[in-house]
VOGU-3710 file (C-alpha; in Angstrom, 3 decimals, decimal comma):
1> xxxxxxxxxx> -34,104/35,021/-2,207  -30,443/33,513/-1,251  -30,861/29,972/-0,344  -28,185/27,577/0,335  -29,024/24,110/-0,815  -26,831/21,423/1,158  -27,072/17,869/-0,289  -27,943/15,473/2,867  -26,099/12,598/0,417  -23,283/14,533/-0,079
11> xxxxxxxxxx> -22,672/15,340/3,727  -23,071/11,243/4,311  -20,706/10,581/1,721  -18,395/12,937/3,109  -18,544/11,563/6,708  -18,260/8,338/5,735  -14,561/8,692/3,529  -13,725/10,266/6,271  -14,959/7,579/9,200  -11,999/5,398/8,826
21> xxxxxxxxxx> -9,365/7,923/9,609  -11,033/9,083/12,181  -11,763/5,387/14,035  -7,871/4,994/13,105  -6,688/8,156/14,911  -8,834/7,175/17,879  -7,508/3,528/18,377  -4,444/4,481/20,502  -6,563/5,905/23,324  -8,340/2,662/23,443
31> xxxxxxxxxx> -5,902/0,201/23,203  -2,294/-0,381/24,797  1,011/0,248/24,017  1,465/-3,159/22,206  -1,592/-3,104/20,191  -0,905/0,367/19,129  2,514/-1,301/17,755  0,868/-3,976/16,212  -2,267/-1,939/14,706  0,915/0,103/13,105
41> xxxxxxxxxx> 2,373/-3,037/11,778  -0,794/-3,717/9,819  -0,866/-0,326/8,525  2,704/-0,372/7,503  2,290/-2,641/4,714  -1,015/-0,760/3,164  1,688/1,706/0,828  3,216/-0,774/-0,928  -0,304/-2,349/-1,845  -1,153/1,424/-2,782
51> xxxxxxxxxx> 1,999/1,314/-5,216  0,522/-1,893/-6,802  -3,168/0,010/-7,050  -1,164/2,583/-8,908  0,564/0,455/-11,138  -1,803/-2,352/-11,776  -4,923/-0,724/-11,421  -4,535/1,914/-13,292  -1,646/1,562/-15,359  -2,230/-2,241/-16,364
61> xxxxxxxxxx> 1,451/-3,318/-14,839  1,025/-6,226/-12,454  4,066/-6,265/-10,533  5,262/-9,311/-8,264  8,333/-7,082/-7,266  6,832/-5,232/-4,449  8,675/-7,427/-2,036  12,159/-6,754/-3,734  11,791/-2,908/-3,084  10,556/-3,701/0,409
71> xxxxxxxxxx> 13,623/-5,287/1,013  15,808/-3,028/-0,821  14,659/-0,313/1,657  14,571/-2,614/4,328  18,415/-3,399/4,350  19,151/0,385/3,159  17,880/1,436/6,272  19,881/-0,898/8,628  23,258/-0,837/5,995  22,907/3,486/7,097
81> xxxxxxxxxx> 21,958/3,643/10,266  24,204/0,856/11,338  27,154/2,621/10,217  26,101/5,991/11,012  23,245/6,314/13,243  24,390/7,940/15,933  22,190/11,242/16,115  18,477/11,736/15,796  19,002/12,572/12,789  20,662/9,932/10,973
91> xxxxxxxxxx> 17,559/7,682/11,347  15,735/9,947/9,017  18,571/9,872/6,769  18,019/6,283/6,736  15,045/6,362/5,950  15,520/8,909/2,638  18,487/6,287/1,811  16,359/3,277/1,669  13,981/5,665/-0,434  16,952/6,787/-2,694
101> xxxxxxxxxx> 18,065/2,980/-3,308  14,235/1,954/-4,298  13,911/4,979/-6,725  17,268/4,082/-8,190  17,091/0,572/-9,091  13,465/1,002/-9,900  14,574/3,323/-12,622  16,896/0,940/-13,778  14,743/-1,779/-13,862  11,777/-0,032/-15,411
111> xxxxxxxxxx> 13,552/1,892/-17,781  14,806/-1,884/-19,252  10,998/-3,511/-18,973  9,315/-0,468/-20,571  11,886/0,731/-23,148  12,745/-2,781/-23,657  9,010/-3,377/-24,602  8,217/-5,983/-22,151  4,632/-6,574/-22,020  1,245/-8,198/-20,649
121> xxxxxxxxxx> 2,390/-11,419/-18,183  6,201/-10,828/-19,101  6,235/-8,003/-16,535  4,940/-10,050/-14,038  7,756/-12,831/-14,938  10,792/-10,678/-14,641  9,513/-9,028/-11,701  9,144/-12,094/-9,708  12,538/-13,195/-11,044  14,469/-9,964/-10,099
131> xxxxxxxxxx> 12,597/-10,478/-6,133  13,162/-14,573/-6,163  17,051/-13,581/-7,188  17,462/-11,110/-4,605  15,976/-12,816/-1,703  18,537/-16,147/-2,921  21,745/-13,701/-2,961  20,960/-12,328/0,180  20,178/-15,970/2,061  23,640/-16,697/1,172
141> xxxxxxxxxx> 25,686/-13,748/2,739  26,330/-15,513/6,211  30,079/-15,235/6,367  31,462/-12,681/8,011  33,556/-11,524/4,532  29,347/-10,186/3,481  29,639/-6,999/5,688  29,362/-3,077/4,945  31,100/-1,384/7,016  30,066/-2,307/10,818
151> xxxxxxxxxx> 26,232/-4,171/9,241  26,685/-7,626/8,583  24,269/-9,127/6,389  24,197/-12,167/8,257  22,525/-14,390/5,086  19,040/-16,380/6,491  19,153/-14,999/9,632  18,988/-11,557/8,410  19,789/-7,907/9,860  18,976/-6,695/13,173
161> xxxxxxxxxx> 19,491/-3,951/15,850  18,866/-1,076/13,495  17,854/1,823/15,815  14,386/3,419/15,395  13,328/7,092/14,729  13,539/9,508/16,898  12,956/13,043/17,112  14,405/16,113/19,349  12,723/16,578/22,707  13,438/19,326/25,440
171> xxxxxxxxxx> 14,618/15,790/27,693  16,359/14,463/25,057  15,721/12,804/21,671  12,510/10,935/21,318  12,027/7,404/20,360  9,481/6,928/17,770  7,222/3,780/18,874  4,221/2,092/19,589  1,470/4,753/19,765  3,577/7,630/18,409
181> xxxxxxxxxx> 5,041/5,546/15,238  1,523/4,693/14,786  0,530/8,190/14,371  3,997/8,383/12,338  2,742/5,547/9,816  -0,669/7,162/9,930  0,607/10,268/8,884  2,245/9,439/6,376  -0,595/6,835/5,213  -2,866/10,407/4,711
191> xxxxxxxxxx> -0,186/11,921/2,788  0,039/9,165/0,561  -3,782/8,356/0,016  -3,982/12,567/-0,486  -1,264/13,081/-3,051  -2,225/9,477/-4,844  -5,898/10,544/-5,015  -5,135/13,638/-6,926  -2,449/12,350/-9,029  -4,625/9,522/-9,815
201> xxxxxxxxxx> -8,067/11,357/-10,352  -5,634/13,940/-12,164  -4,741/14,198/-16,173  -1,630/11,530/-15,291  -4,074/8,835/-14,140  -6,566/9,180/-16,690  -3,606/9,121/-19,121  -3,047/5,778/-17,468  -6,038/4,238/-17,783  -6,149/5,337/-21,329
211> xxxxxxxxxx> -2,717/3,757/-21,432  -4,337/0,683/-19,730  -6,861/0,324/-21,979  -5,779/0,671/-25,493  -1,482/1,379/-25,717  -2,075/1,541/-29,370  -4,351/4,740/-29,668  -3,114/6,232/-26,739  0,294/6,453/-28,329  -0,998/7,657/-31,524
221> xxxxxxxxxx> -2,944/10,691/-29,855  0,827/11,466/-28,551  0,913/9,651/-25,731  4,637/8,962/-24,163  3,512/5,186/-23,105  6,705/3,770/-21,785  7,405/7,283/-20,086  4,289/7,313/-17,672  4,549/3,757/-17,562  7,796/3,993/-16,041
231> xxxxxxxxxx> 7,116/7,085/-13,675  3,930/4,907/-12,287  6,673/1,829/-11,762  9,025/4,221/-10,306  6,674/5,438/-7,948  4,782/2,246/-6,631  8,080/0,554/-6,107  9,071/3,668/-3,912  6,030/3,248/-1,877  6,889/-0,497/-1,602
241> xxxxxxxxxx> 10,265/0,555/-0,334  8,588/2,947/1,964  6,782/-0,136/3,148  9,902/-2,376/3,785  11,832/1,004/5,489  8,909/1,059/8,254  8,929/-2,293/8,549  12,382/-2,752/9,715  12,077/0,486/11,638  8,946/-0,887/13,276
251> xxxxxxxxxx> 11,040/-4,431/14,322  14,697/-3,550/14,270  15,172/-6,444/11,856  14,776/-7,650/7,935  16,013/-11,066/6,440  15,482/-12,204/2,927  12,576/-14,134/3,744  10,507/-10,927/3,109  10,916/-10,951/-0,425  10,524/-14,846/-0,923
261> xxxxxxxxxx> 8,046/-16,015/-3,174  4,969/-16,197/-0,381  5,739/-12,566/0,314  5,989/-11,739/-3,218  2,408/-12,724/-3,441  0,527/-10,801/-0,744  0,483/-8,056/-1,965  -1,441/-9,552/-5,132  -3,667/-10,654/-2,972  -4,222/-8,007/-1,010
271> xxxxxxxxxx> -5,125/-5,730/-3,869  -7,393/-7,741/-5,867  -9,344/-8,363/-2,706  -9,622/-4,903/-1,474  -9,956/-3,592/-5,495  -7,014/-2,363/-7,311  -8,601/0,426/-8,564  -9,721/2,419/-5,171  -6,772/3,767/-3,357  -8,599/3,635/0,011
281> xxxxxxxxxx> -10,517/0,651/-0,301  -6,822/-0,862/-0,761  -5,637/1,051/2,118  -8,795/-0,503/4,857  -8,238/-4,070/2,834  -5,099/-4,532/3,508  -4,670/-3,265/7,119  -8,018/-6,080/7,608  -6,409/-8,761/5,859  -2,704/-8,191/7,668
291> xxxxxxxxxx> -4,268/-8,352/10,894  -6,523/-11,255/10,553  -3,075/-12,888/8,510  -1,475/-11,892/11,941  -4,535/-13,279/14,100  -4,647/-16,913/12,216  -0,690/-17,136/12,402  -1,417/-17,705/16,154  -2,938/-21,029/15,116  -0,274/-21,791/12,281
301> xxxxxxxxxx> 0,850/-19,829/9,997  -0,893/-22,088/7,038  -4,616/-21,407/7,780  -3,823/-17,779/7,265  -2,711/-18,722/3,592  -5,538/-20,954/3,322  -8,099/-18,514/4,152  -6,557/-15,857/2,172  -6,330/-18,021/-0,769  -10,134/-19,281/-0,119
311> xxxxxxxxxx> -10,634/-14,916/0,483  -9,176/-14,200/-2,955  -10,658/-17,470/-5,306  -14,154/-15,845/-4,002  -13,370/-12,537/-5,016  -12,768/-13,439/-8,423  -15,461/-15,689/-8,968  -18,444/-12,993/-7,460  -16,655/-9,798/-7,240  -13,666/-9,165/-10,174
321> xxxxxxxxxx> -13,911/-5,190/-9,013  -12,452/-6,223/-5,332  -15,045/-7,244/-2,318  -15,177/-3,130/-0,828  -16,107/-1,318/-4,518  -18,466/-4,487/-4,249  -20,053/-3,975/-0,857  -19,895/0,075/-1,758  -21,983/-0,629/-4,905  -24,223/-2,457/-3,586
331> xxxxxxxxxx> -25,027/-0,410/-0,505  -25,292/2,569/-2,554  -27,727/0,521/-4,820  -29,654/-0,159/-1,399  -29,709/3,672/-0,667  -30,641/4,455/-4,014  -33,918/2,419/-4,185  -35,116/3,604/-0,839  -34,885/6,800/-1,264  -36,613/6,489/-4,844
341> xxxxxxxxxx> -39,001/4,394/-2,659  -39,780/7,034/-0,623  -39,963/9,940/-3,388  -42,730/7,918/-4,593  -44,706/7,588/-1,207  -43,971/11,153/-1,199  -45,263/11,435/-4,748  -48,425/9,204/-4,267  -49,180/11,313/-0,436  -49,592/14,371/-2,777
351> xxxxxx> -51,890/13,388/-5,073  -53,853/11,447/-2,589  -54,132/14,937/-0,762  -54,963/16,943/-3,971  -57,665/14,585/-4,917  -59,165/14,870/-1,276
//
């Protein structure tokens, strides 16, 4: 006889890593214009948190230079389209351009951590330095001599009036924003978390964590370390980019103060709250912790820190793994014993009725 036996965990499991994207593709037809813009705002900044997952998490590289590439990409984006965004088109070119620039200079500077055998905290330290000296050049391009081409730089005060995305529409080109560049960020936040997921669960991340774990033995089983090292660099800095080319999409603005040293730090934070080693418990993390960031800034901008800070010193103490593969663990431990609770009853019904 043909039976087909369907797991009732499995289903549950199933439904619920899929719940989120689901409650997120439903917000827009419950909320407004605005929040729809400002629920894409805190999903904006989830892929450069995914690039430090990548990188830290599984490859062992903590980064603090997240918030360089987001600004790389950031004034890419408005540098292009400034001078040449005239068409529908040209947005989207911007937007590969800002990509180009992170993938370039994150070569450049990977190529001299890894091959230059920079290790353990040192990464950390010239990461931070390369973000702290960019933010400081670009604070002090305020004259008008700091231009390219019709985009002035404009130091402190940073770039504005880049124009957004659009795409062709029988009426005319359509302007990508609020609900649709929502659906835009949210699109691309699947891709991402789809293609990371099976790199990461592939032979390349397991090659990283074996990386992560021991260098030495890892490189004498034949393991290019600095190679992989460098393509996992390469590629978390691009998503960071991708985070800083959405952002000044999403505003129409960028200034240096993005990649300052509080900015530098989020995404640290965000991370090791969420847990660096779960791509979408980074991903729901960091969206939370953006918008209640955004929520407290109402009230001053320095309880938001405060809490965070108070957020991640918890963490650490109780929960090292990040507080969702904490609450997961523990819930599943919770399943676990009740249904082993209830195999039991099961168990003890049975031989109550055979003895009867």
């Amino acid at each position: 006889m043909n039976q087909t036996n369907v797991s009732p965990n499995g289903a549950a499991a199933r439904a619920l890593h899929w719940a989120p994207w689901l409650v997120a593709l439903g917000l827009p037809l419950v909320v407004d214009a605005n929040t729809s813009g400002n629920l894409a705002y805190c999903l904006l900044w989830a892929f450069g948190a995914v690039g430090l997952a990548a990188m830290w998490g599984y490859g062992g590289i903590l980064s603090f230079g997240q918030t360089a590439f987001f600004g790389l990409a950031g004034y890419s984006y408005g540098i292009f389209t400034l001078n040449y965004g005239d068409a529908w088109f040209d947005s989207w070119l911007g937007l590969a351009a800002g990509l180009a620039v992170s993938v370039v200079v994150a070569a450049l500077i990977g190529y001299m951590i890894f091959y230059g055998r920079i290790k353990g905290v040192f990464i950390g330290i010239v990461t931070l330095s390369v973000t702290l000296v960019l933010e400081t050049f670009m604070s002090q391009t305020a004259g008008p001599q700091w231009a390219i081409g019709e985009a002035r730089l404009n130091g402190y005060n940073g770039m504005g009036g880049m124009p957004p995305l659009t795409i062709p529409w029988p009426g005319g080109p359509l302007t990508l924003e609020n609900a649709s560049f929502y659906y835009l960020v949210l699109i691309l936040l699947l891709v991402v978390y789809v293609v990371m997921r099976r790199l990461l669960d592939g032979p390349f991340g397991l090659t990283l964590i074996a990386i992560r774990e021991n260098p030495q033995r890892a490189e004498m089983l034949g393991v290019d370390i600095r190679r992989h090292q460098l393509l996992v660099f390469v590629l978390g800095c691009t998503l960071g980019g991708l985070s800083g080319a959405l952002y000044t999409i999403w505003g129409s603005y960028i200034t240096p103060s993005t990649m300052g040293l509080t900015s530098a730090a989020m995404p640290v934070i965000w991370v090791a709250t969420s847990g660096r080693k779960s791509i979408g418990g980074t991903m729901i993390g960091t969206a939370l912790l953006v918008w209640l960031s955004q929520n407290l800034a109402v009230y001053g901008s320095q309880y938001a820190l405060i809490l965070l800070g108070a957020i991640l010193l918890i963490v650490v103490l109780a929960a090292p793994e990040g507080l969702l593969p904490f609450v997961t663990r523990h819930l599943r431990r919770v399943h676990r014993g009740a249904n082993e609770g209830a195999h039991r009853g099961g168990a003890c019904l049975k031989r109550e009725e055979g003895k009867s």
